[in-house]
N, C-alpha and C positions, 0 to 999 in steps of 0.2 A: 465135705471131705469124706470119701470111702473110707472105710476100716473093717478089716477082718472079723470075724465073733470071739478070735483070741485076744483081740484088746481092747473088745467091749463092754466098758465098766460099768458097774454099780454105782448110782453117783445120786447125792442129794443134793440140790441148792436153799441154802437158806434166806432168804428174801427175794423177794419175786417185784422187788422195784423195777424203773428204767433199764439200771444196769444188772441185775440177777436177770430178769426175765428173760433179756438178750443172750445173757451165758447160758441159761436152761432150755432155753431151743436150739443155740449152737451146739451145746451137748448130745442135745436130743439126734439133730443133724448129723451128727461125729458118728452115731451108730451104738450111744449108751442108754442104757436105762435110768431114767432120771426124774427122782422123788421133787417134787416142786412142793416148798413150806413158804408160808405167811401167815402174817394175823389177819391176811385182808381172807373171807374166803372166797370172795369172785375171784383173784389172782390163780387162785389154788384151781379153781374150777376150770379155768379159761387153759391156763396150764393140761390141765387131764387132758382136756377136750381136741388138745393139740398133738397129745400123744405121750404127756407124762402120765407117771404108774398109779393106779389108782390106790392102791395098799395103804396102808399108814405104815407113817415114817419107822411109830415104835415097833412095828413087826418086820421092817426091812432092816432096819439099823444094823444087826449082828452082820451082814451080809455085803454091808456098803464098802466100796474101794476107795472112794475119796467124795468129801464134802465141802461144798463151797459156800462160807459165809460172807453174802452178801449183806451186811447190815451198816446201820449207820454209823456206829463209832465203836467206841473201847467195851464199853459197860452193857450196849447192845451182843457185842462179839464174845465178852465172859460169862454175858448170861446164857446165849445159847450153848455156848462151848460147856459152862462146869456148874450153871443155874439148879433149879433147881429140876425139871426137865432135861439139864443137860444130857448132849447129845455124846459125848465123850467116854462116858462112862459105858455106852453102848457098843460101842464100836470095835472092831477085831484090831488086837496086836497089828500093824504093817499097811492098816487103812492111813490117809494122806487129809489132814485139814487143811483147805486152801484160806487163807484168812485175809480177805480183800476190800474188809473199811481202812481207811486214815486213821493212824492210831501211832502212839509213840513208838520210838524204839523200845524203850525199857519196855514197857507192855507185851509187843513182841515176845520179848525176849519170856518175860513169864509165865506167858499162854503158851510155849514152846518147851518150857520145862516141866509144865503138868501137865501136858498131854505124852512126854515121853514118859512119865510116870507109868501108864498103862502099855506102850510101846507104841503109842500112833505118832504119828509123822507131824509135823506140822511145816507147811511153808509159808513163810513170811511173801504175802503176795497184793501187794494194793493194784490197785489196775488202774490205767487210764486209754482213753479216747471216745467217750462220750455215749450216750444211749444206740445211736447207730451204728457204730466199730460192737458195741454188744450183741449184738439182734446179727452183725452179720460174721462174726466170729474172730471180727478184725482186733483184739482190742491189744494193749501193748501192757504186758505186765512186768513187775517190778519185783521180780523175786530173789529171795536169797531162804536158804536152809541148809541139809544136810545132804549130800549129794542120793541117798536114799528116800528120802523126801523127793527129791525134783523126780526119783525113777520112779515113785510112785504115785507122782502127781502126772507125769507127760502125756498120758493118753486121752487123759481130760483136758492138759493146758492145748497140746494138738487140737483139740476142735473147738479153742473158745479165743486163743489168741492167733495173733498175726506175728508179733514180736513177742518174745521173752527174753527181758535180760536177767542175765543169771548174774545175779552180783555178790557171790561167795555163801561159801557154808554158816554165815554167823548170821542166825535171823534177828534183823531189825533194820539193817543194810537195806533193806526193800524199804521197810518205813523210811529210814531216813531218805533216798531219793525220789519219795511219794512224795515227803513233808517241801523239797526242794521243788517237786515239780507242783504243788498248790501255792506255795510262795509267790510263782512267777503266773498263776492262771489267772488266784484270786486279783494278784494288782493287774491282769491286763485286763479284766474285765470289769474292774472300776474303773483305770485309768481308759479305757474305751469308754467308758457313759461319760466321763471329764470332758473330754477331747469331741463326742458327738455333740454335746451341749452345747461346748465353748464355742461349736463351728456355727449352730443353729443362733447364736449372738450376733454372730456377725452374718447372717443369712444363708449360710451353707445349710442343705435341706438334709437331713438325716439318709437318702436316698443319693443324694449326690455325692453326701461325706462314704457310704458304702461302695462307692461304684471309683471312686476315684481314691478312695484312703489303699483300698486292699491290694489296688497295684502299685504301690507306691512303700518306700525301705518302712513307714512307719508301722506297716499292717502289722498284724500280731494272728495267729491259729485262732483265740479265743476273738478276735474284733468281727475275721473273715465268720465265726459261726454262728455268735450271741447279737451284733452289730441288726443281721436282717431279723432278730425279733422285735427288734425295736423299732424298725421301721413298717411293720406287719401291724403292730399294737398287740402284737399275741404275747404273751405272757403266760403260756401254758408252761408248768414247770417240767422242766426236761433235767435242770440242776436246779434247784430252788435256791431264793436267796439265806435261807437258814443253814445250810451246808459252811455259809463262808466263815458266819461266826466262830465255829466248830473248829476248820480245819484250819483257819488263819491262826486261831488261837492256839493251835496244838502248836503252829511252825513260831507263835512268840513262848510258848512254853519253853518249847528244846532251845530255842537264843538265849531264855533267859539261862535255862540251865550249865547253857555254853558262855554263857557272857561276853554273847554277840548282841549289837545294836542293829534293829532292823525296823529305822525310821519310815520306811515307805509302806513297809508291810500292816506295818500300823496303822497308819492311816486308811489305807485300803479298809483295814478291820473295822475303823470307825465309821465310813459308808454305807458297809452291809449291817450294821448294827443300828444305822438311823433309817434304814430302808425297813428294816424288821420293826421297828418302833413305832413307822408309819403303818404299819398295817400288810406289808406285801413279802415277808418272811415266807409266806406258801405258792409266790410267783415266783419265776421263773430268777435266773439271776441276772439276766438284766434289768432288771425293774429295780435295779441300783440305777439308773437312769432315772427315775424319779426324784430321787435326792435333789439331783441336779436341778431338778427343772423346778421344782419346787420351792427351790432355793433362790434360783434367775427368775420366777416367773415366766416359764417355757411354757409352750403346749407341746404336747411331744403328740407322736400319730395314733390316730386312734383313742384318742381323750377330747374330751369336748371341751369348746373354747369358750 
């Protein structure tokens, strides 16, 4: 997506995972200038080399238009934001923090009130549609903040989403239909390992159950995308199974706090908790598919018999 050099931003991405590194080349893409941070430093490198700013972050900071923290949860996202390093304290009055781990509302809503402290922006922004909707600018975000906020996040959101729903001025609105939209990913991607297993019992072949399940009312977005890893035996983590613990448990936190019952979700959480016990928390998430098979005595593909 072309953009003029009137609204090309100073932007930094803070985590250069999957999903950061696919928003800091779409950024790059949109026609911004774009700090790439991690602990990893090949990430950092690989990033330069691509066309992010070679500078260090704490000499660009005062300068930056908006910042997008790609991290992995809450205590990740306050450290960078107000840590000790924190990046907050750097930043110009009217600059825009995009805040895009799984994290509660109330969190939100806290990280939202100490960054207006100094006058910077913050949007409540979780993102979903997977490492490829990242990498290609497509991805659907979930925001909510101050209508000042979204004007001074757009230029960045323009060249990293596809959708943005704006769902009001009250940030946490975003987290809470993140927490909604893990609810419903993490169980279909255990109840797809259930359902692949159960079929391989009765001699449905992981291959057949893909080719025939996803045309068919039971498919699910996560069966149609996680389904062929498991039939590959690849397990490179693109989501890892340590994610579900995390985010499953944040969506029984907020239940519990609401004094909702969310028996399925539960169980879901106790899958990827025995998948991470076995040993495969750093594979991919369906390697909750193991569970199963270990359970039935399966051989799934790509394991030896």
């Amino acid at each position: 997506m072309s953009m003029n050099t009137k609204s090309a931003h100073n932007v930094a991405v803070i985590g250069l995972g999957s999903m950061g590194y696919g928003m800091a080349a779409s950024a790059l893409r949109g026609g911004h200038k774009v700090w790439g941070v991690d602990i990893n430093p090949d990430q950092i490198a690989k990033f330069k080399s691509e066309g992010g700013q070679d500078s260090p972050l704490d000499e660009a900071a005062g300068g930056l238009d908006a910042v997008a923290v790609v991290v992995l949860n809450a205590a990740q996202t306050e450290s960078v934001l107000f840590g000790a390093d924190g990046i907050v304290a750097k930043l110009k009055p009217g600059a825009v923090v995009l805040a895009c781990a799984t994290v509660p509302p109330a969190f939100a809503r806290d990280m939202a009130a100490r960054c207006g402290e100094t006058g910077v922006h913050y949007l409540d922004a979780p993102i979903s549609g997977g490492a490829a909707k990242a990498a290609s600018g497509q991805l659907s975000i979930m925001a909510s903040g101050a209508p000042d906020a979204f004007a001074a996040a757009r230029p960045l959101l323009d060249s990293i989403a596809q959708t943005v729903f704006e769902l009001g001025d009250d940030v946490g609105a975003g987290s809470a239909m993140k927490a909604v939209n893990q609810l419903l990913a993490g169980v279909h991607i255990a109840t797809m390992a259930e359902a692949l297993t159960f079929g391989m019992t009765q001699g449905v072949t992981p291959e057949k159950f893909v080719e025939v399940i996803s045309k068919c009312a039971g498919t699910s977005w996560m069966l149609e995308n996680r389904a062929p890893h498991i039939v590959a035996g690849d397990y490179t983590p693109l989501s890892s199974v340590n994610i579900w613990p995390k985010d499953l448990g944040i969506v029984l936190d907020i239940a519990k706090s609401a004094q909702f019952s969310a028996p399925i979700t539960a169980a879901a959480l106790q899958q990827f908790i025995a998948a991470a016990g076995m040993g495969h928390g750093q594979e991919d998430d369906a390697a909750v598919a193991k569970v199963y098979a270990r359970n039935a005595g399966l051989t799934l593909p790509g394991e030896n018999t």
